[in-house]
ZAPAKOL-908998 format. One record per residue (C-alpha): residue in one letter; x, y, z. Coordinates in steps of 0.05 Angstrom, whole numbers, plus 5000, padded with zeros to 4 digits. Last residue first. Layout:
BEGIN
<rec><res>A</res><u>X</u><v>Y</v><w>Z</w></rec>
...
//
This chain:
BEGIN
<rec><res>X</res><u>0755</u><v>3956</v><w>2418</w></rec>
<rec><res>X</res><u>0798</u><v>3945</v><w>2357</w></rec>
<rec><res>X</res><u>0822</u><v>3881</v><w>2337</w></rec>
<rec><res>X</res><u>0852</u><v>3818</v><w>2364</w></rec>
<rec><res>X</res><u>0781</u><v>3789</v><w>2376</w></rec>
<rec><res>X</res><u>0739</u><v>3812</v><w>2326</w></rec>
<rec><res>X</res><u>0683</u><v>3784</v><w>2329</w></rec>
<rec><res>X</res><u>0673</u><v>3759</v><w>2398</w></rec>
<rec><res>X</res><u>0708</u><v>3832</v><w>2424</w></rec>
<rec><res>X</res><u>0660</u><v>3872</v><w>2379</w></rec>
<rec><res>X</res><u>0602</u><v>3827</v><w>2413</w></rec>
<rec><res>X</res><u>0629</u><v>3845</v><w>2478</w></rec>
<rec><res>X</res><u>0638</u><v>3919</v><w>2468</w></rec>
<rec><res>X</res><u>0569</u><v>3925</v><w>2443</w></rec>
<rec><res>X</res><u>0545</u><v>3886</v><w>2505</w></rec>
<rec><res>X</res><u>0575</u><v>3934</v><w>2546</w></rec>
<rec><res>X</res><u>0561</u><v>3998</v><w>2516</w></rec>
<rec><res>X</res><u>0486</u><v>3971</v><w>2517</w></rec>
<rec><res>X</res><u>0492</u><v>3950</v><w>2587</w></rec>
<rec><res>X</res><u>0506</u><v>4013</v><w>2615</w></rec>
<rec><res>X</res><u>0440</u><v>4049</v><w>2624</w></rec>
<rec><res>X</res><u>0427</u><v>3973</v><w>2676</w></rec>
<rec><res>X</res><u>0493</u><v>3995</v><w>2718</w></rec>
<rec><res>X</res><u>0468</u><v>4070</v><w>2726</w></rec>
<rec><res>X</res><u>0399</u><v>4044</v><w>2750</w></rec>
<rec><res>X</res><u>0433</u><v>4000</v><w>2790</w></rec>
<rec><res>X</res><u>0481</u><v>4047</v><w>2817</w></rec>
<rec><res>X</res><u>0433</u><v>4095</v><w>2856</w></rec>
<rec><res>X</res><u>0389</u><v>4050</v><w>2893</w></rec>
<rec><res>X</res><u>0458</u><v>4010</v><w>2906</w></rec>
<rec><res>X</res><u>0496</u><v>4076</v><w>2928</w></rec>
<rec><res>X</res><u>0432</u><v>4083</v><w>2980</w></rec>
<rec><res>X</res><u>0435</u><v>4007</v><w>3013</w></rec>
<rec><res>X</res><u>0514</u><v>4025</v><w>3016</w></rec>
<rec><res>X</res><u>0504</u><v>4087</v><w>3057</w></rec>
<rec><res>X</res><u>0453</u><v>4044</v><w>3105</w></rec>
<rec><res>X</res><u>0502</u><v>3992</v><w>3116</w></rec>
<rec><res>X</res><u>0564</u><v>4033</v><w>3127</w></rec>
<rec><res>X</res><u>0530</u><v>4069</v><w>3174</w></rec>
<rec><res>X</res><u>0499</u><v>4015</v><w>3211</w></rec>
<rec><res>X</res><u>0576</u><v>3990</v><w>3222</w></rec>
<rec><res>X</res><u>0591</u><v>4066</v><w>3245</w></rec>
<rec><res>X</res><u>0534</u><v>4061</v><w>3299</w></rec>
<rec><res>X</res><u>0560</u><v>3991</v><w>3318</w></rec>
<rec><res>X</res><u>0639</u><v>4014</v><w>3324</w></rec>
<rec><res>X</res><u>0683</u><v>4019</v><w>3273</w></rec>
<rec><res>X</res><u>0758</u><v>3995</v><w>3283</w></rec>
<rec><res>X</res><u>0826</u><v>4038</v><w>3258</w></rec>
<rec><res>X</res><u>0886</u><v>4010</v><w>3232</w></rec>
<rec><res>X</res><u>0938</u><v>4038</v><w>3266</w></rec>
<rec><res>X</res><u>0987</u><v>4075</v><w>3234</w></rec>
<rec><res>X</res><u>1067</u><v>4066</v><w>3214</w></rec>
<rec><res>X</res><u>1058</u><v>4075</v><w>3146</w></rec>
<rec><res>X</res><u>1075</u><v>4002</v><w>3134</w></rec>
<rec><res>X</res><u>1033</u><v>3979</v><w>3187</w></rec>
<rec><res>X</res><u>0984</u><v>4015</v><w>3162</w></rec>
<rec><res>X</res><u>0985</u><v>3985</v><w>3089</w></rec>
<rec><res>X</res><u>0996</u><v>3925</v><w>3117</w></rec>
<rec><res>X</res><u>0936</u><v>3920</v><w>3161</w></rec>
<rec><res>X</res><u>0890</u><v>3951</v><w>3091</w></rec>
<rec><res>X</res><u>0929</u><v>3886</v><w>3048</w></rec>
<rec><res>X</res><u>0908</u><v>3829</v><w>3099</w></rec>
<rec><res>X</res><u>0834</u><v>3870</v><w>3098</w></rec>
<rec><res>X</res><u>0830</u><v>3854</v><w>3018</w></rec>
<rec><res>X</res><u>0850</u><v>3781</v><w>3021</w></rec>
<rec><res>X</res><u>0807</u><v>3771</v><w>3082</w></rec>
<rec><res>X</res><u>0749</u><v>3803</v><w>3041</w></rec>
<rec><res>X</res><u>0755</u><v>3779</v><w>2976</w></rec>
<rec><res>X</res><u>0725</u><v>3705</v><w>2975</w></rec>
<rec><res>X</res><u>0734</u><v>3672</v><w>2912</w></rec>
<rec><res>X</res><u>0755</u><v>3696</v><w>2846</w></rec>
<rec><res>X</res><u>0771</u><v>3662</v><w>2782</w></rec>
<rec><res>X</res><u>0691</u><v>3649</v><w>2764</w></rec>
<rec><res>X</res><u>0678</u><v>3726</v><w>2773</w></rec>
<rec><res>X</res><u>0598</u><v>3737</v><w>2779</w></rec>
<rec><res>X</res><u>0581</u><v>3664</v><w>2797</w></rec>
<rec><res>X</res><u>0644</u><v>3662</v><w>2836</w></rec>
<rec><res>X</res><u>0632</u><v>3712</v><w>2873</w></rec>
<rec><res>X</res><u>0567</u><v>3698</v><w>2894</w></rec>
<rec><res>X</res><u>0589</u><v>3630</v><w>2918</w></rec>
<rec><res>X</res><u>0650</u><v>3670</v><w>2965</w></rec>
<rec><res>X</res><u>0610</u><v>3714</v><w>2998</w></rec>
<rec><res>X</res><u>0603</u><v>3787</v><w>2973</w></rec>
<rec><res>X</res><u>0628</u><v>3842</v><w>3026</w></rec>
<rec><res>X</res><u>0690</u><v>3861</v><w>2993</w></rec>
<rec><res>X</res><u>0664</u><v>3836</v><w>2926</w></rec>
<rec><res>X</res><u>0661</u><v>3906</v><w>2882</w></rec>
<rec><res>X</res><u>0735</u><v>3911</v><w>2911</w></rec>
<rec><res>X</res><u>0760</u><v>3866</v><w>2872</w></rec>
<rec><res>X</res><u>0826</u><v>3900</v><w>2862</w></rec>
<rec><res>X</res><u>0869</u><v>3912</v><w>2911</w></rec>
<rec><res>X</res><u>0916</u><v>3962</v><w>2892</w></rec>
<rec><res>X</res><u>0974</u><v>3977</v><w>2941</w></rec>
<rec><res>X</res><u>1014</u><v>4043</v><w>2944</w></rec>
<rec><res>X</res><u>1060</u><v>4095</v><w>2936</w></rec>
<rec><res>X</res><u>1129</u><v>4042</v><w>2941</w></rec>
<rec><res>X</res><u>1196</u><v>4076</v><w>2922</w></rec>
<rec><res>X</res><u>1239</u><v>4053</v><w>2861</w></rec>
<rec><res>X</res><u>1254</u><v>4119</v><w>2833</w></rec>
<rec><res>X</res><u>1203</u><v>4122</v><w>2782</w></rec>
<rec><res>X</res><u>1152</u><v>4116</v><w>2836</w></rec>
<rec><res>X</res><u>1118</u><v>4049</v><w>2854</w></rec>
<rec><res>X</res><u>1056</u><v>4016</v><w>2858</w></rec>
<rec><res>X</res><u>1042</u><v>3948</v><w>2884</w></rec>
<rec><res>X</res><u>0977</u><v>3912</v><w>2849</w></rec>
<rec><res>X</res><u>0935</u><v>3872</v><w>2889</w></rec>
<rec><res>X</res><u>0921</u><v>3801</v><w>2855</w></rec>
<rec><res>X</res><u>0964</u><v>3739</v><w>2865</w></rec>
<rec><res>X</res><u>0961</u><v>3746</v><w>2944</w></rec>
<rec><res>X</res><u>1033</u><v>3757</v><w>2947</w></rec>
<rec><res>X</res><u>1031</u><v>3827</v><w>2912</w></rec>
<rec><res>X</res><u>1045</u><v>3839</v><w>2830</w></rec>
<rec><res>X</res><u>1095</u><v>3890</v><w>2814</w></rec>
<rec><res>X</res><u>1088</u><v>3956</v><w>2790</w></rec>
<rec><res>X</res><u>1124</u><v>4018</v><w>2742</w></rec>
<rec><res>X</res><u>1092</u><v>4088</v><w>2740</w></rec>
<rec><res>X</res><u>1076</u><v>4123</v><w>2672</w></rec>
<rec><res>X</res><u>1085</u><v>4193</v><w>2676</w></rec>
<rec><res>X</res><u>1046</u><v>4221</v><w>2614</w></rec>
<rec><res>X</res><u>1057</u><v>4289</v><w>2583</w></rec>
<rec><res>X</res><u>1001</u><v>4326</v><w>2553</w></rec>
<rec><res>X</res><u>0958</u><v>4315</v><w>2487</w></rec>
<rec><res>X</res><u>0973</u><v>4251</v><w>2465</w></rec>
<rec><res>X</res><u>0959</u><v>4219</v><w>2533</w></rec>
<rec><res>X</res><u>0904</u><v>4267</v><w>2555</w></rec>
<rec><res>X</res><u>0871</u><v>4236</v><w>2496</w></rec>
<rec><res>X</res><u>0877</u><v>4165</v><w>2499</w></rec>
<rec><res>X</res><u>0857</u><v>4176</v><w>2586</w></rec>
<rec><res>X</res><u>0797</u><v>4221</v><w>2558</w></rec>
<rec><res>X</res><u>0779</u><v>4165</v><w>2510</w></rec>
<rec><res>X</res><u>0788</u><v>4110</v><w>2557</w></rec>
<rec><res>X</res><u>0744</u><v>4133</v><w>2614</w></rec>
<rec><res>X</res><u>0685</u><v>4083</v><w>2591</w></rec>
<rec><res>X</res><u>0727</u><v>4025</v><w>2599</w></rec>
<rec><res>X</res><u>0745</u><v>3973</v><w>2550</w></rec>
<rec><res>X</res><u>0734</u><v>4033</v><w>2493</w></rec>
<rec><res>X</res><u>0793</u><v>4042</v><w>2457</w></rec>
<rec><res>X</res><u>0837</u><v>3978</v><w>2459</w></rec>
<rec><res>X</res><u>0890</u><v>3962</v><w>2397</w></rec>
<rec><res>X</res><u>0951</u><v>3987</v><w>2441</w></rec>
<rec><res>X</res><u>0935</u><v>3904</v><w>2469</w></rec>
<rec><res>X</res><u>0994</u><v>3885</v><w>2507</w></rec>
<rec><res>X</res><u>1027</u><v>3810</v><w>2494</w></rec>
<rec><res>X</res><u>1078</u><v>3793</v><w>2550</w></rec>
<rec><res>X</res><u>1143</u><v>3762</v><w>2536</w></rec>
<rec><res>X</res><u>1176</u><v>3810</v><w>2575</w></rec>
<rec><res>X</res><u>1143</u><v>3855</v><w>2623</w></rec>
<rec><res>X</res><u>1126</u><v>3939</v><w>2602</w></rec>
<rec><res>X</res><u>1148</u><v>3996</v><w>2656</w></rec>
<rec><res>X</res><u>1214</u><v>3996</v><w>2609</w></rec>
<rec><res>X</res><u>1178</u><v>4005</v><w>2542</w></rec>
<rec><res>X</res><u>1163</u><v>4077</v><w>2547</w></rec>
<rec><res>X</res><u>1118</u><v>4091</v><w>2491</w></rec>
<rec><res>X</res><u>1151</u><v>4136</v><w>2428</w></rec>
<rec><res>X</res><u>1133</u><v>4089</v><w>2380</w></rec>
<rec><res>X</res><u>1062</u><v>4063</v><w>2405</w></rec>
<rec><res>X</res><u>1046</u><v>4135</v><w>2410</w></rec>
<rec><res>X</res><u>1068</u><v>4145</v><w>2333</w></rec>
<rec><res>X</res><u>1030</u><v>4079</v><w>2310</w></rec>
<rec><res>X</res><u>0966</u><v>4105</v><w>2348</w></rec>
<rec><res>X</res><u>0964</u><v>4169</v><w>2315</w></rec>
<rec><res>X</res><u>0903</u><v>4169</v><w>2262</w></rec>
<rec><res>X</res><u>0881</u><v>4108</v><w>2302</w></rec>
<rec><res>X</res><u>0861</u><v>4153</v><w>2365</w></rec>
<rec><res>X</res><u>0828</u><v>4206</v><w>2332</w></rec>
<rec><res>X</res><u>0805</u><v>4248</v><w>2386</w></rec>
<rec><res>X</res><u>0744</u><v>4293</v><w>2370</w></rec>
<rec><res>X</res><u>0702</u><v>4275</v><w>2430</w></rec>
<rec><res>X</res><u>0767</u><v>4284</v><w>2475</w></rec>
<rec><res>X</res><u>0760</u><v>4355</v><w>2440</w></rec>
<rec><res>X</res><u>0680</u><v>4358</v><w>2441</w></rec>
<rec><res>X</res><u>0687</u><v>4355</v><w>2516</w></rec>
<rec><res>X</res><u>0748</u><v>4409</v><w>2527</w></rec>
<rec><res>X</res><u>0809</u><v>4393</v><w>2556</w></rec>
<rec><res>X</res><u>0875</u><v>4436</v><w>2521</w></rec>
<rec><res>X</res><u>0900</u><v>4492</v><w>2575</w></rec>
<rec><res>X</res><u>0852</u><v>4450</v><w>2631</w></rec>
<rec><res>X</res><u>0901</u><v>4394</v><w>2639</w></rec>
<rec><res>X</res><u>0958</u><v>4437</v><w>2656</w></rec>
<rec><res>X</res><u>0922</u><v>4457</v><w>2712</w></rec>
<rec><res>X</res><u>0888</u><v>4399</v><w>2738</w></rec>
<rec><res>X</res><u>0965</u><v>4364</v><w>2743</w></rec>
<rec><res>X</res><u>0933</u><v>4297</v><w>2757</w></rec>
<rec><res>X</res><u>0972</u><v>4249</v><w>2811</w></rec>
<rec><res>X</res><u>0938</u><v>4189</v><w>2791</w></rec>
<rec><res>X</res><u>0911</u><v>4119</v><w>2833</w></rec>
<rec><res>X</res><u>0864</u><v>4074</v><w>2813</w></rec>
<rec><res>X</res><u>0850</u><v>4114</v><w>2752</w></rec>
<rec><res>X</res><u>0880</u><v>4055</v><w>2704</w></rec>
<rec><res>X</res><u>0937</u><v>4098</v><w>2670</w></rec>
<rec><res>X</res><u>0915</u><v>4094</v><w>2588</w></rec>
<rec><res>X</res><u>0973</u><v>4078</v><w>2541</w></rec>
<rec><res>X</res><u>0981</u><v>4003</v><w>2570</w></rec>
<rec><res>X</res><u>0913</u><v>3989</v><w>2532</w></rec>
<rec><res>X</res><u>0882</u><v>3937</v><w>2571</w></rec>
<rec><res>X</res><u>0894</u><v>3865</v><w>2578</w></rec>
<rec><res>X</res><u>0868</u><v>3858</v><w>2661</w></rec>
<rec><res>X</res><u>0912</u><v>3833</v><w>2724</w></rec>
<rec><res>X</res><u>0951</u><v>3894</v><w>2727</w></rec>
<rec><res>X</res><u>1030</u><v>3889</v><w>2734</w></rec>
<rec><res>X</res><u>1081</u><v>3925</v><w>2683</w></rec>
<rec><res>X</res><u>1025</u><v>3955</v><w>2629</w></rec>
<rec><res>X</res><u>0958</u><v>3938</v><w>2625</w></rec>
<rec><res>X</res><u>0921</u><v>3991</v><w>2651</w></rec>
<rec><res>X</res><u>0988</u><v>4042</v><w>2660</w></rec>
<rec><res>X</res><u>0996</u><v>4061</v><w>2729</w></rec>
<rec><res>X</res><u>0992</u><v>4134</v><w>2737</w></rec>
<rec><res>X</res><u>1024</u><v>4204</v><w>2731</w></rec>
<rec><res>X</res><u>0989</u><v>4253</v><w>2691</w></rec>
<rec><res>X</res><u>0999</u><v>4323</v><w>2663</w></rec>
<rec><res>X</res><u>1075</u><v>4316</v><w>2667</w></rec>
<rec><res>X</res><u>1109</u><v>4387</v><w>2669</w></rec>
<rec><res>X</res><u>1171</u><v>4369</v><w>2703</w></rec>
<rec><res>X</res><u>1167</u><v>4413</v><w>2767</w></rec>
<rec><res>X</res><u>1096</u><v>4401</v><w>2781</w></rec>
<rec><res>X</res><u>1096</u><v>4327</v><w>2768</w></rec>
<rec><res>X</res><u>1158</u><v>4322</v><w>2807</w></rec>
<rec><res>X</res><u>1132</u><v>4357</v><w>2860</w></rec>
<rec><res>X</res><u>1071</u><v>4309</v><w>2865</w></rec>
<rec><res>X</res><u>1118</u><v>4256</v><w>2864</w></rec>
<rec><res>X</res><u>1152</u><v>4277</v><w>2934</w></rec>
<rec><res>X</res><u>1085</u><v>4283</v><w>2962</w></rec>
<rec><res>X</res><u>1068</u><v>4209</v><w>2948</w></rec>
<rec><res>X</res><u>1139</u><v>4185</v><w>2975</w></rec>
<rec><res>X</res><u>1138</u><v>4224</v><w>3037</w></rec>
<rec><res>X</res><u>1062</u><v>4190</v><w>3038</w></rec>
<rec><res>X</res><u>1088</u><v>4121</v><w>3037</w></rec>
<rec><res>X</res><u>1036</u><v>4063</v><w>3048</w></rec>
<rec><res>X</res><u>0981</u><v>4087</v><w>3007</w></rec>
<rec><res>X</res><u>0916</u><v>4044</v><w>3004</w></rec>
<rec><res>X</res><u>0885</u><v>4037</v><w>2938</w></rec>
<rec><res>X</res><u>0812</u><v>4007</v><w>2946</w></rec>
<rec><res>X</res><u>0773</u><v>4065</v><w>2960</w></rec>
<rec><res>X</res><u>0805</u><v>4094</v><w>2893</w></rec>
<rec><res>X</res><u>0858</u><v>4150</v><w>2901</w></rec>
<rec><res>X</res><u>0856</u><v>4202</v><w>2857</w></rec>
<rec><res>X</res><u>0910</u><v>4257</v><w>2881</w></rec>
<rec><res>X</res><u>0892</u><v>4316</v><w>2846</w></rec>
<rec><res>X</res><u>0934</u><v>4381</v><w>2832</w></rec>
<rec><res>X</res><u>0901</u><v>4460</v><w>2821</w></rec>
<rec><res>X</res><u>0841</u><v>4449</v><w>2857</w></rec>
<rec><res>X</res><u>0796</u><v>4519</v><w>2868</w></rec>
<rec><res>X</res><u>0789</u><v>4515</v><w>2801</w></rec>
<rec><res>X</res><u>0732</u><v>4447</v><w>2807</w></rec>
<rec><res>X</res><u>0711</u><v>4432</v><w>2741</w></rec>
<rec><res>X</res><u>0769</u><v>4396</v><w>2718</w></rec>
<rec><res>X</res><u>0754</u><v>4347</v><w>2789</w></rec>
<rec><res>X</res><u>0681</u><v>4330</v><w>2761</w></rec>
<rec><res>X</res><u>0702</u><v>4329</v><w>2694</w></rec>
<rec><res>X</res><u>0750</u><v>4271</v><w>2715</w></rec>
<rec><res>X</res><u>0687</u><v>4240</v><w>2758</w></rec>
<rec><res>X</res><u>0644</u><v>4235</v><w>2703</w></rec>
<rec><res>X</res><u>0682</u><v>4175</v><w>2671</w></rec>
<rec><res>X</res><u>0667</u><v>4118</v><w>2710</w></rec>
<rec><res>X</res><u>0608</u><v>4151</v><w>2724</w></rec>
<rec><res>X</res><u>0594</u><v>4183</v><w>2792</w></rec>
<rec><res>X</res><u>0543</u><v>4158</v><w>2843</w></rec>
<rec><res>X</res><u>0596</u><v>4174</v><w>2902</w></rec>
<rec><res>X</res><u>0662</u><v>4218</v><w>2898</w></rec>
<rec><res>X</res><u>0694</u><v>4233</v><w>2966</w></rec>
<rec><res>X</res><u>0732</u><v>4298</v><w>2971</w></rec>
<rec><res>X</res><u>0793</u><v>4300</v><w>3018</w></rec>
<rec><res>X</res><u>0820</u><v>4370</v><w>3024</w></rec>
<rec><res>X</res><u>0897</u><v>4365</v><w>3043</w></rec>
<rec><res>X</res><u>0924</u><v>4374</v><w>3108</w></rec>
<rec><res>X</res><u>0955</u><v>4308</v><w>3105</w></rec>
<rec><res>X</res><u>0928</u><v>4276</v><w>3162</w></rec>
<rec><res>X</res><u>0870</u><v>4252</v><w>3117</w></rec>
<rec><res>X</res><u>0918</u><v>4205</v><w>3074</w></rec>
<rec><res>X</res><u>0917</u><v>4130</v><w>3108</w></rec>
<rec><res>X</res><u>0848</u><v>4146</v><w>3134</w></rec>
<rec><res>X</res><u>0828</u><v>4165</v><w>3076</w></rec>
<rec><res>X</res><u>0837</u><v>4082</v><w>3045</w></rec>
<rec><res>X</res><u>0803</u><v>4054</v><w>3105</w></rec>
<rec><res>X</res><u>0737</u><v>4104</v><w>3112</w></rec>
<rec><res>X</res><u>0734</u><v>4098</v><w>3038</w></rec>
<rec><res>X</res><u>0735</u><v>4010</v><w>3049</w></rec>
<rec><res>X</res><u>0679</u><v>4025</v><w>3101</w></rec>
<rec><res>X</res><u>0635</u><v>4077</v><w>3060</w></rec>
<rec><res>X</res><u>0632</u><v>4026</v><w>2996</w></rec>
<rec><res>X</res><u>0614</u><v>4061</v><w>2932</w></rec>
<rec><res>X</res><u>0677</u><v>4110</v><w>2922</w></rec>
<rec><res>X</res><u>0708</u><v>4151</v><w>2877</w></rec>
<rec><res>X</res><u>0762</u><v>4176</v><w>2918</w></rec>
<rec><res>X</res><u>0803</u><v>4253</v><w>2908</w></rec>
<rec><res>X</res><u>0851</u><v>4283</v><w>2948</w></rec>
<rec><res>X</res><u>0856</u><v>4352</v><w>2943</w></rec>
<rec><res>X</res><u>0928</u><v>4402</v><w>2933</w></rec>
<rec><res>X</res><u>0928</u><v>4479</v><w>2916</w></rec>
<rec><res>X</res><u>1001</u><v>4492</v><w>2885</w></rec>
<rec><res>X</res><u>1042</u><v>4530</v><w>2924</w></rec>
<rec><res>X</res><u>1091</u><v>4552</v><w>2868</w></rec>
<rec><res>X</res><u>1061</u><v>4533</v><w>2803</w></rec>
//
């Protein structure tokens, strides 16, 4: 692809933190598309369907990139290499969650859209048969982005609901898994490229930004208040990219208010259709606790 057509994707619930993360990337000359109400899945076919994008850069609203030479420089290597996919893996080097190392957690992917469309089809991530060739991805995974004495589980399938199209795109195009390191603050995840260069930082916890600190726990009994953590992170980010972190007045604060009141209208509805994955993942988990999921 010579030219390839560029966007920047974010699936994002929280106007603020999206105003934060694009404003770290908007200068770019690239499209920036914000995703709201869409599945944890959805939003893939949402990018597949658009041909008039040839590579995506998903960002989530709480990734903030502190090197764009570095970001565009990977994109080339995607292109020039013929890697479908180039992420962090959910489980893999650092990520505070057990996942499946084999699927890239979609906080941040350069996605060769092209490539991806010669084999995607519904019914063929549908299809997938995971355990059929599990032992021979397990064999062939790239054991250098993985820590030392850590336990990975390649037994996960359905921890998230984009896990079969991540299983699939990773047997059925080439895979660029990134290596990380674990911030400071015990949580955000640093990204890097295979050369050693920082992309990004991951902050996790997003879904509390705003939360006090009770709540929190309640919901997340390891986690406290996010906010301060999260903001320390967004001034680094532009610090490191050389930007200035940039500060909403009262109309834009309203904004961000009434623009979350609406994603909530939306999302619990979405959240409540969800519980019976959920709680069928949890009571698979509880009986089976080293096996499939």
């Amino acid at each position: 692809m010579n030219n390839p057509r560029i966007k920047v994707y974010c699936r994002s619930f929280d106007l603020k933190l999206y105003r934060l993360s694009k404003g770290l990337y908007e200068h770019w000359g690239f499209p920036c598309v914000r995703l709201t109400d869409q599945t944890a899945d959805g939003y893939f076919r949402t990018m597949l369907r658009d041909t008039d994008c040839d590579i995506a850069i998903n960002v989530d609203e709480d990734c903030f990139v502190t090197n764009k030479e570095a970001v565009l420089a990977l994109v080339d290597y995607v292109v020039a290499n013929g890697i479908a996919n180039a992420g962090c893996p959910d489980g893999g080097a650092w990520v505070p969650r057990d996942g499946n190392p084999l699927v890239t957690n979609p906080f941040f992917n350069i996605l060769n859209l092209k490539l991806l469309r010669e084999h995607y089809t519904p019914k063929a991530v549908k299809a997938f048969d995971y355990a059929a060739v599990k032992e021979q991805m397990i064999a062939s995974y790239p054991t250098d982005v993985l820590i030392k004495d850590r336990t990975y589980n390649f037994e996960a399938t359905n921890q998230e609901p984009y896990y079969p199209f991540f299983l699939w795109q990773a047997y059925s195009s080439k895979t660029l898994y990134l290596p990380s390191q674990r911030h400071p603050d015990g949580w955000t995840t640093i990204l890097y490229t295979p050369q050693g260069e920082e992309l990004c930082r991951h902050t996790w916890l997003a879904r509390f930004y705003s939360v006090p600190a009770f709540i929190v726990h309640h919901w997340q009994p390891n986690a406290g208040a996010q906010q301060a953590r999260i903001d320390a992170v967004i001034d680094e980010a532009y610090k490191l990219s050389g930007m200035v972190r940039p500060l909403f007045g009262a109309k834009e604060r309203c904004l961000f208010v009434g623009d979350k009141l609406l994603r909530w209208c939306i999302k619990v509805p979405q959240r409540i259709a969800g519980w019976p994955r959920k709680l069928k993942n949890k009571l698979l988990k509880h009986n089976h606790p080293h096996g499939q999921l």
